[in-house]
C-alpha angles and dihedrals in degrees: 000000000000119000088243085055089043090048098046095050098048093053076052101060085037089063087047101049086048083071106046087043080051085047110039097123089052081065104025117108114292093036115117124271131270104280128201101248087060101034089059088042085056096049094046093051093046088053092045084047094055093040091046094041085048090054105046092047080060092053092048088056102047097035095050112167091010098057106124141121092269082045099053090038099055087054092066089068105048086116148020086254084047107046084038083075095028095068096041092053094049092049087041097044100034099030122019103031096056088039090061088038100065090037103055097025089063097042082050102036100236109172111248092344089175085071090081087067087052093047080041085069103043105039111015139302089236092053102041087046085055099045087055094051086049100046084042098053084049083053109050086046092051090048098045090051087058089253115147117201089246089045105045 
């Protein structure tokens, strides 16, 4: 792995381990137990981290000296399949996904929901969507037992 790869993935798993230290009390004893909805959220978004990661390491080697966020972005739209995604992942990832962060992290009083944009950026949009699903449905549980995050 390049230092640029080993780099990128280690401010990666630094925007990740900035949710679980936020969240501590959510998995701390006492919490409730993994359940299946977020099990399986957690399996999908470390499968969308390794594929993403796969492919932009790809992208780092081909792309060389050009490798950068205008770069990357103009690639999504090389042709009308391409920019098809393309589009939808800009409006998902830099619209719509804040925008229900801030609304139901704050109805379900999820600690600096707003962090998962920011990971969005770093590791991938399907990852840090399914971190936050995960990490929500943690939460609801948590708040319907009564259980506050500082008293979990």
């Amino acid at each position: 792995m390049s230092v640029i790869e080993t780099a990128y993935v280690l401010i990666g798993l630094a925007t990740i381990a900035v949710v679980f230290v936020l969240n501590r009390p959510l998995f701390a004893r006492g919490a409730p137990p993994l359940a299946a909805a977020e099990g399986f959220y957690y399996a999908v978004g470390v499968a969308a981290l390794f594929v993403g990661w796969y492919f932009n390491f790809q992208y780092f080697r081909q792309y060389g000296d050009e490798v950068g966020w205008w770069h990357w972005t103009t690639l999504l739209f090389v042709n009308p399949a391409s920019a098809s995604g393309g589009q939808d992942l800009i409006f998902a990832n830099l619209v719509l996904f804040p925008l229900y962060l801030v609304i139901d992290g704050r109805r379900d009083r999820m600690r600096a929901a707003w962090w998962y944009f920011v990971m969005s950026l770093l590791t991938s949009y399907a990852f840090a969507w399914a971190l936050f699903l995960a990490v929500q449905h943690r939460q609801r549980r948590c708040n319907q037992w009564g259980q506050t995050p500082s008293s979990v």
